[in-house]
C-alpha positions in Angstrom: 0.3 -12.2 -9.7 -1.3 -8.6 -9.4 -0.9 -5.9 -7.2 -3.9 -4.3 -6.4 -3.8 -0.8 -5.0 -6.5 0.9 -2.8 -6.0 5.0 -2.3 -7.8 7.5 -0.1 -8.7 5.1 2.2 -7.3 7.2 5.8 -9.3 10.6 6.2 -6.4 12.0 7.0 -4.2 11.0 4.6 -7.1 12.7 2.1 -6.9 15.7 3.7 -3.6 16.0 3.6 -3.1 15.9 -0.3 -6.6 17.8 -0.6 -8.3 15.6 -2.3 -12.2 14.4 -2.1 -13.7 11.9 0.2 -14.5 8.8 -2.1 -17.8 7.1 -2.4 -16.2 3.5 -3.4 -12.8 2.5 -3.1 -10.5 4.0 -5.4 -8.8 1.5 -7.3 -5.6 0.9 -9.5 -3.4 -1.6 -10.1 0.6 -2.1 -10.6 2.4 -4.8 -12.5 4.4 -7.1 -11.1 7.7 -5.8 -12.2 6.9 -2.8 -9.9 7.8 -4.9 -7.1 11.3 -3.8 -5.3 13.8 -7.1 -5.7 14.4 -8.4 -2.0 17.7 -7.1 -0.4 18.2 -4.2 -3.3 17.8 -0.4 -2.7 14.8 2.0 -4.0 16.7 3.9 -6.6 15.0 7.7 -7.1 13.6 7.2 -10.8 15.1 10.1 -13.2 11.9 10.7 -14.3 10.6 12.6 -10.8 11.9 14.7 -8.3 9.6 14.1 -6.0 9.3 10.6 -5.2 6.9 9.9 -1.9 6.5 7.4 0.7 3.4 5.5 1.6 3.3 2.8 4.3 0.6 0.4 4.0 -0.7 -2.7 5.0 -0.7 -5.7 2.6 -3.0 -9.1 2.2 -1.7 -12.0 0.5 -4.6 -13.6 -1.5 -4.1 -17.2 -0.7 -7.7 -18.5 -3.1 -9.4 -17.8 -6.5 -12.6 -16.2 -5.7 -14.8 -13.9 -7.2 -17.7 -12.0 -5.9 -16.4 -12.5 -2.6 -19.3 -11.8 0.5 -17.4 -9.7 2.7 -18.3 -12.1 5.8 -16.5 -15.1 4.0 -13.3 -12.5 2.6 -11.3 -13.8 5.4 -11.4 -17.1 4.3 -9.3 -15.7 1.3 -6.5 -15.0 3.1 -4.1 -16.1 6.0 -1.0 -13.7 5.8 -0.8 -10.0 6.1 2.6 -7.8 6.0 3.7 -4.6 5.2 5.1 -2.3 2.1 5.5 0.8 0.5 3.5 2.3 -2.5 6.4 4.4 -3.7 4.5 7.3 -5.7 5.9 10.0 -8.2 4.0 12.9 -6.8 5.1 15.3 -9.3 4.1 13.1 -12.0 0.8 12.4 -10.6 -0.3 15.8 -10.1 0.4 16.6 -14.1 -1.5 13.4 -14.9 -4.2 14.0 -12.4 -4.5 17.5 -13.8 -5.3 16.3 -17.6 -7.5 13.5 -16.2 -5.3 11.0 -17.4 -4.0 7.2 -15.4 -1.7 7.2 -12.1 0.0 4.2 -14.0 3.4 6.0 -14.4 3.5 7.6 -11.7 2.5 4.8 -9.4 3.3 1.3 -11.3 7.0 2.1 -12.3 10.3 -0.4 -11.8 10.6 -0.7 -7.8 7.9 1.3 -7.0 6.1 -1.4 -4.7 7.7 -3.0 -1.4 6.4 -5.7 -0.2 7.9 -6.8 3.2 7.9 -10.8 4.8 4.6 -11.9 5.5 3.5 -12.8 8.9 0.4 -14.9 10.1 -3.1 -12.9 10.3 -3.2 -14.6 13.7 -0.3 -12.6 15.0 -2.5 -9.4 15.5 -5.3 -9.8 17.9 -7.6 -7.7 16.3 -7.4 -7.6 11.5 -9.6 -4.5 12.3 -7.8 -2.6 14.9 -3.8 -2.8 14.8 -1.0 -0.8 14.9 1.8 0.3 11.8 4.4 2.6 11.1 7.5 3.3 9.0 10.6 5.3 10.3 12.6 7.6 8.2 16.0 7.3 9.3 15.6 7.8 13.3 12.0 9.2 13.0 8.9 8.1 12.8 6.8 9.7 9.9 3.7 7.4 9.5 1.8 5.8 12.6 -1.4 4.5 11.6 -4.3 1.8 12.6 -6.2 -0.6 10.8 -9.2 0.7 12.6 -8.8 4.4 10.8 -9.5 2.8 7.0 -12.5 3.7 5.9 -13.3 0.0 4.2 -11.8 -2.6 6.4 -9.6 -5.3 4.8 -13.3 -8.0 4.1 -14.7 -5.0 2.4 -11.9 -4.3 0.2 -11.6 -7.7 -0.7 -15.3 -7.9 -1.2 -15.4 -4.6 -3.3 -12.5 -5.9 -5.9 -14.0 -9.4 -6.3 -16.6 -7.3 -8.1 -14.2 -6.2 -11.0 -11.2 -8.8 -10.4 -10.8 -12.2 -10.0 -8.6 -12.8 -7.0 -5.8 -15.2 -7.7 -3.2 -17.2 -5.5 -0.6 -14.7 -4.7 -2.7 -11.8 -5.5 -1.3 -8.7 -3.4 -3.9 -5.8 -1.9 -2.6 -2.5 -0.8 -5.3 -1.5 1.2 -3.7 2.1 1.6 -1.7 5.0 3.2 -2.4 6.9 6.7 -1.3 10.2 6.6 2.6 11.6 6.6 3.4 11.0 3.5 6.4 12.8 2.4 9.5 13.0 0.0 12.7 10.5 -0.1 16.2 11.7 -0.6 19.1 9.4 -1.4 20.3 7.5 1.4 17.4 7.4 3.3 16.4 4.4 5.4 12.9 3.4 5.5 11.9 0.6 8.0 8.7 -0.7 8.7 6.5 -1.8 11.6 3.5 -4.1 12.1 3.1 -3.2 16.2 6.5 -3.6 17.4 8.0 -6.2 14.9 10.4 -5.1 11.8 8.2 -5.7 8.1 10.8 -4.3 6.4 14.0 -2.5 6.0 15.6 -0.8 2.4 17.8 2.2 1.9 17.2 5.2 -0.9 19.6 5.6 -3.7 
């Protein structure tokens, strides 16, 4: 399987880290061994000290395709959930600065949560739902579907280009804004509307 990432794809989530308003999709990619081990703890990675949050929703490929029209994309998939692109900001900033890959400071050990999986069907609306992760007591992302620049069909119609989906295959289709930094023993809990995606502590 491969984890296919999607960023800038909230305006205000671009806004926030100054960056430019993309054209396309921006597009990268994390290995599966960036995937957080069910019922184990995000451990802080030596390597930053400025490790990031970033709630987003997630689409569970369940078909090869390739070249996927956008008004047949949701025939690729029947589950969505919910996860964390954990992101070394610190490390990004120096790679993004000498033009070089996100890679290590997106697609390291644990780096990508991926929550259970519910039916598409549970949400009334793909286009138009509610999401949000708490930080201990708070809540420190609230975003909606509606908000994304491409919709979930257009993503998945916009990386059939390059990619061949597989069975399995995971989309991050990207971050609202509120990002911010985790400290050890911070508890992160996620919410599609008002059911519980996901729960993990900081270490």
């Amino acid at each position: 399987m491969k984890l296919i990432c999607i960023g800038r794809n909230y305006t205000e989530h671009i806004k926030e880290l100054q960056n430019e308003k993309p054209t396309d999709p921006v597009v990268f990619l994390k290995p599966d061994t960036s995937i957080l081990l069910k019922k184990q703890p995000f451990f802080i990675p030596d390597f930053s000290d400025d490790v990031h949050y970033e709630v987003e929703v997630l689409v569970k490929i369940n078909r090869v395709g390739k070249h996927i029209d956008k008004k047949f994309a949701g025939k690729y998939y029947n589950e969505i959930g919910l996860g964390i692109d954990f992101t070394a900001r610190d490390l990004q900033s120096t790679l993004k600065a000498k033009g070089l890959p996100w890679e290590k400071a997106k697609a390291f050990d644990g780096a990508a949560v991926i929550g259970k999986w519910i039916d598409k069907k549970e949400v009334a609306n793909i286009d138009d739902f509610q999401f949000s992760l708490k930080k201990n007591e708070d809540i420190v992302q609230n975003g909606n579907t509606s908000h994304m620049l491409w919709k979930i069909d257009e993503l998945i119609e916009y990386v059939s280009k390059y990619f061949t989906l597989k069975i399995g295959d995971v989309i991050f289709t990207g971050t609202p804004a509120g990002v911010g930094k985790v400290f050890a023993n911070d508890k992160l809990t996620g919410f599609i509307e008002n059911q519980e995606m996901f729960s993990i502590t900081v270490k």
